[in-house]
C-alpha positions as CSV (number, residue, x, y, z in Angstrom):
1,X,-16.9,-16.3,45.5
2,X,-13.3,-17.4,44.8
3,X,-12.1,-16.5,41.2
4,X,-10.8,-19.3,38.8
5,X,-7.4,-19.5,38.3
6,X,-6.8,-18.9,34.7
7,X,-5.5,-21.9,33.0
8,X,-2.8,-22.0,30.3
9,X,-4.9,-22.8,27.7
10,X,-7.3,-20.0,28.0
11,X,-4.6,-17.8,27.7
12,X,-4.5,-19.3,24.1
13,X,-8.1,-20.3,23.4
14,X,-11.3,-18.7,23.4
15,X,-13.9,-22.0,23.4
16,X,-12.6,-23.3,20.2
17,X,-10.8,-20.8,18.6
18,X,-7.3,-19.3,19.0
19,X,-7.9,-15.5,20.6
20,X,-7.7,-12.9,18.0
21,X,-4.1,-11.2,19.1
22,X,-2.9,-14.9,19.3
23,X,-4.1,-15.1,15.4
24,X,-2.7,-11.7,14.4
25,X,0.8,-12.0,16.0
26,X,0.7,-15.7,14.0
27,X,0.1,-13.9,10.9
28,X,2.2,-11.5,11.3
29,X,5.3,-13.8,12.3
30,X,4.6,-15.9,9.7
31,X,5.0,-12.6,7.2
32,X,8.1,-11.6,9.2
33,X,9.9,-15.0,9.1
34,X,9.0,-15.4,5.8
35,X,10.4,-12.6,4.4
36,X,13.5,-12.8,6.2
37,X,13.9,-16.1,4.5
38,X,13.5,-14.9,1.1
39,X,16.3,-12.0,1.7
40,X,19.1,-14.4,0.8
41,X,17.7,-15.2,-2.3
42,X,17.3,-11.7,-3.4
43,X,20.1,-10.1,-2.3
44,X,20.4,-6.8,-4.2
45,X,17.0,-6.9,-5.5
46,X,15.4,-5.9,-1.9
47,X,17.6,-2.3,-2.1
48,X,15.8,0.7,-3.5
49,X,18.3,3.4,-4.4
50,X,17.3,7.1,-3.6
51,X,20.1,8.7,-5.7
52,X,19.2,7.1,-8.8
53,X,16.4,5.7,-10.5
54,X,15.0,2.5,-9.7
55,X,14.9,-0.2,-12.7
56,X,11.2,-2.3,-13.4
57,X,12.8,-5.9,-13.3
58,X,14.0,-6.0,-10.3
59,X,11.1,-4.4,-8.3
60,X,9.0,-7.0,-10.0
61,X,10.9,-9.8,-8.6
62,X,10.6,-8.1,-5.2
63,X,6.7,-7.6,-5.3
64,X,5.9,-11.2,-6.6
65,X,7.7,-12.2,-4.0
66,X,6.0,-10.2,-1.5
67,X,2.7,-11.1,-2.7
68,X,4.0,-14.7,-2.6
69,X,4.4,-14.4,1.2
70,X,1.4,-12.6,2.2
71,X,-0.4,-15.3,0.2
72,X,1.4,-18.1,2.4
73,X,0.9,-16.5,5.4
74,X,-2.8,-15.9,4.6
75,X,-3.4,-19.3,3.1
76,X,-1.6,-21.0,6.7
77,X,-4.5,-18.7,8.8
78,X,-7.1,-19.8,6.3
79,X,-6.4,-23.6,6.6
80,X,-6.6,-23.0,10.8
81,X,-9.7,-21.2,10.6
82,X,-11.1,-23.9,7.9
83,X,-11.9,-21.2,5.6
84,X,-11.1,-19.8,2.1
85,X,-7.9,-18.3,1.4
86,X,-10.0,-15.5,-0.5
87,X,-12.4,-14.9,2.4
88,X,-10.1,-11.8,3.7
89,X,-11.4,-9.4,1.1
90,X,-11.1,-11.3,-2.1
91,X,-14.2,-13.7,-2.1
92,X,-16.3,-11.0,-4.0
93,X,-18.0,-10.5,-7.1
94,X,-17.5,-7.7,-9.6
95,X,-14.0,-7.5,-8.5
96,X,-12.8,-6.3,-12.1
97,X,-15.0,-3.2,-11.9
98,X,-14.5,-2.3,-8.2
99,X,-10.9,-2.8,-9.4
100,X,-10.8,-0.5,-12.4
101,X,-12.8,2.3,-10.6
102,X,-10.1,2.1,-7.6
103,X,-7.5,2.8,-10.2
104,X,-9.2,5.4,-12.0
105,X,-9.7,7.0,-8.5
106,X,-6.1,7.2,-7.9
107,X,-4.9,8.2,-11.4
108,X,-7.3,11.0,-10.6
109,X,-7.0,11.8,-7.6
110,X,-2.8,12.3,-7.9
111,X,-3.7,14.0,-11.2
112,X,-5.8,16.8,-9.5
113,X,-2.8,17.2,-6.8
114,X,-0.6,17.1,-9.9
115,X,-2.3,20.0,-11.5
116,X,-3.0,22.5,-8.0
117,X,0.9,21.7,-7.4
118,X,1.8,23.3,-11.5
119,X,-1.2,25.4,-11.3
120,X,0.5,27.3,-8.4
121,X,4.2,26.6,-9.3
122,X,5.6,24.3,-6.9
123,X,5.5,21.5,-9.7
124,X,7.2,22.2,-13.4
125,X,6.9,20.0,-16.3
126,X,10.0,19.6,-18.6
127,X,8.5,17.1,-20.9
128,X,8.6,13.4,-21.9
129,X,11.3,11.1,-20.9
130,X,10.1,8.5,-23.2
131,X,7.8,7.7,-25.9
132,X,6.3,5.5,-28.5
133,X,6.9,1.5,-28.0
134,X,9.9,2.6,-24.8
135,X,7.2,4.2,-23.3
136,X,5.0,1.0,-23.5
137,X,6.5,-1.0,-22.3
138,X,7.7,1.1,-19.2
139,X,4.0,1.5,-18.6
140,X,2.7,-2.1,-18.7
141,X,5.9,-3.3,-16.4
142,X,5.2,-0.5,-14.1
143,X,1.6,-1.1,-14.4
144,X,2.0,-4.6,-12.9
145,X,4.9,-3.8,-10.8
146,X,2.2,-1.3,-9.1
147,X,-0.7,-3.6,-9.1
148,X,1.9,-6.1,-6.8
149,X,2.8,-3.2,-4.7
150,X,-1.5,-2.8,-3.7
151,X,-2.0,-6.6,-3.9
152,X,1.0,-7.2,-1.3
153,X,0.5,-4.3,0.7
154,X,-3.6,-4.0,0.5
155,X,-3.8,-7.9,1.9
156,X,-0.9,-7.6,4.9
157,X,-2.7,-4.8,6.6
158,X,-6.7,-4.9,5.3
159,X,-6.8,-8.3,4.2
160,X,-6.5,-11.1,7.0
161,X,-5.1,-8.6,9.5
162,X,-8.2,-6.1,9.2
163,X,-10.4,-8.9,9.5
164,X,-9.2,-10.9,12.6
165,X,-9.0,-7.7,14.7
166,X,-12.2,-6.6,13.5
167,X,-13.5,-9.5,15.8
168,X,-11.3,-8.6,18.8
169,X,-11.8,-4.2,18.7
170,X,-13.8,-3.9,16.2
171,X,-13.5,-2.4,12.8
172,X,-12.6,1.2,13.1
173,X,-10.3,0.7,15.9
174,X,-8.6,-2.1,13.4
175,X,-8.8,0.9,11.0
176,X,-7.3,3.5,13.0
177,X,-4.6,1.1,14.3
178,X,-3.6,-0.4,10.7
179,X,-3.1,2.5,9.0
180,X,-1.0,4.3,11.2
181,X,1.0,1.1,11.1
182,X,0.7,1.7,7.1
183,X,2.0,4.9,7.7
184,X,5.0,4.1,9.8
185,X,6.1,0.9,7.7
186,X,6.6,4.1,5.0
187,X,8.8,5.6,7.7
188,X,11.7,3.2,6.8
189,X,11.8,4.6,3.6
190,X,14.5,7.4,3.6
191,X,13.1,9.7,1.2
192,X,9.5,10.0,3.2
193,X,8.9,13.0,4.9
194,X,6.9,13.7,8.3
195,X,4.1,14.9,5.8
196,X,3.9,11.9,3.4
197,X,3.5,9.8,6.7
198,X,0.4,12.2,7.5
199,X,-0.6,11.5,3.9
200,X,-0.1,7.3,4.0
201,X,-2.0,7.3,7.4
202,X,-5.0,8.9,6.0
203,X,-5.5,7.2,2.7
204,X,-5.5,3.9,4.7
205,X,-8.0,5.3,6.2
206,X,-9.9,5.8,2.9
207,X,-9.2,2.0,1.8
208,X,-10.1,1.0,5.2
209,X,-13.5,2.8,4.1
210,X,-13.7,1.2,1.1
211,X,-13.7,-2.5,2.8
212,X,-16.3,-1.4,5.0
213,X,-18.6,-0.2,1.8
214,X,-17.8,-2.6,-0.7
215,X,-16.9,-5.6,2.1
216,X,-13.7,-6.0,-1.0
217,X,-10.1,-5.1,-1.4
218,X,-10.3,-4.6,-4.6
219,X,-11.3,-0.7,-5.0
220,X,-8.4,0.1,-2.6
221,X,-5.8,-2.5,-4.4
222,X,-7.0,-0.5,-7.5
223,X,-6.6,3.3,-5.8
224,X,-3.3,2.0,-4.8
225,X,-1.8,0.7,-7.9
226,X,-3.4,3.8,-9.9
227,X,-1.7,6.4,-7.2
228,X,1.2,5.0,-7.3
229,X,1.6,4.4,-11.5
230,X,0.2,8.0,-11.7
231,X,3.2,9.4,-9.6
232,X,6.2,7.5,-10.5
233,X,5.4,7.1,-13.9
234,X,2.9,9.3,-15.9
235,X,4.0,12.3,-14.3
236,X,7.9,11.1,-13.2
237,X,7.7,12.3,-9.7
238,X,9.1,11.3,-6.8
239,X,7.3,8.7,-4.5
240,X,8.7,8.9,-1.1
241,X,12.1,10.0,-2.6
242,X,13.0,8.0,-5.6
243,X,12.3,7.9,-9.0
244,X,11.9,4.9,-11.3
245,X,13.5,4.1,-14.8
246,X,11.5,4.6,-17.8
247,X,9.3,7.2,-16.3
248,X,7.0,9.1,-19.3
249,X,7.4,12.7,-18.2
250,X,10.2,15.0,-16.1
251,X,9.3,17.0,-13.5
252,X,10.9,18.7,-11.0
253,X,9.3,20.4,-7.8
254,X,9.8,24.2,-7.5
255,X,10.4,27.0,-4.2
256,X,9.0,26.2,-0.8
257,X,9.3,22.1,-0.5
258,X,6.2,22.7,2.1
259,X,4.2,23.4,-1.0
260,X,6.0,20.9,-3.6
261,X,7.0,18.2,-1.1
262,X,11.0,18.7,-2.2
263,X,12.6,15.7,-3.0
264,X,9.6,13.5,-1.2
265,X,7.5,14.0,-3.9
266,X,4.0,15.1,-4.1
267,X,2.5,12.9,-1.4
268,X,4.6,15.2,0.9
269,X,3.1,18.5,-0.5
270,X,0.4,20.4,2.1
271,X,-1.6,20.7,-0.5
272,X,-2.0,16.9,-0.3
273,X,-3.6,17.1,3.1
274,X,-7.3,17.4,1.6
275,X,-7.3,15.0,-0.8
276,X,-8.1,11.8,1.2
277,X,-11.4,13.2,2.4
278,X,-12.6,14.3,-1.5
279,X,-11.5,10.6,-1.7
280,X,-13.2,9.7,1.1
281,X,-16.1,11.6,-0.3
């Protein structure tokens, strides 16, 4: 029986629908373009310095925009699909709670590769760098700043991405594939180490586990904000190589950088390398 020759259209279409990679690669153009746009208009604000520390304002500007485009992007996919721009991962109730335990997750989750790292000296405290109302208000804009950071980055790769491809190869195929991209975005950050990488790839794994239990962003948008305020700020460490303003206490990492993750930070520390499954866990 003589084969069909494939048309143009199906090519595209799938009955009614755009195919899945035709979706993704719409999404992810429309993030790309996008963002290229928005580069003129922040100029310096879209450099991150790794020799000295990184002020709040600008980063803020940066993330809010970031968040700005992911939410265009997503909310051009929604209107084609004729859905809700809060369907990938945000149409969910109890989102505060799933939010706050996420966050209390990563605070403690850093804080117990915080305390392994000083207990066996590859991590020394020197003190605080602020306090009183300085350090306040250091927190609350790096609180937010952070928050931006899991919003933007949670809903590019596990939001409508994660989703969509869910429907083409399934979910932990999507999984596996998003967060090694997750892992190799961090590659273009010159302070990350071949370690952190390891370390990015499998904690998008454990938000990629969270969606799939809690069928919400939220928990991993909270890990992620929490982690990340932990690091750079509470404890003043190094997050992929630099260092923010305002931070509440000094540290420094001590002998073998296998052990302290050098000037990468703790995220490029072996002892790191369990962590994600006690997350998991």
């Amino acid at each position: 029986m003589p084969l069909k020759p494939l048309s143009v259209r199906a090519v595209f279409v799938n009955g009614n629908d755009i195919r899945v990679g035709w979706r993704a690669a719409l999404f992810v153009g429309m993030n790309v373009i996008l963002t290229m746009a928005t580069r003129p208009a922040l100029g310096s604000l879209i450099v991150l310095s790794q020799s000295e520390p990184n002020p709040p304002q600008p980063a803020l500007i940066r993330e809010t925009c970031a968040v700005l485009v992911v939410f265009m992007a997503t909310w051009v996919m929604a209107r084609i699909e004729r859905r809700s721009v809060f369907s990938y991962g945000f149409a969910d109730i109890g989102k505060l709670p799933k939010f706050v335990s996420g966050a209390a997750c990563g605070f403690l989750g850093l804080s117990l590769l915080i305390g392994v790292m000083w207990e066996s000296g590859s991590l020394v405290f020197e003190g605080f760098s602020v306090t009183g109302a300085t350090a306040w208000k250091y927190g609350v804009a790096w609180a937010v700043m952070f928050t931006l950071v899991g919003i933007a980055e949670e809903s590019q790769l596990r939001g409508y991405l994660q989703y969509t491809l869910s429907k083409g190869i399934g979910f932990w195929w999507s999984a596996v594939l998003l967060s090694i991209v997750f892992a190799l975005l961090h590659a273009g950050i010159g302070g990350e180490s071949l370690l952190g990488l390891l370390a990015d790839g499998a904690l998008g794994m454990v938000f990629c586990l969270s969606l799939w239990y809690t069928k919400s962003l939220f928990w991993a948008i909270g890990f992620h904000s929490g982690w990340d305020w932990a690091e750079s700020f509470f404890y003043g460490a190094p997050d992929s190589g630099m260092l923010i303003q305002g931070h509440l206490l000094m540290t420094h990492p001590a002998g073998n950088p296998l052990w302290s993750g050098g000037t990468t930070g703790p995220e490029g520390s072996l002892f790191q390398l369990p962590l994600p499954l006690l997350m998991a866990i």
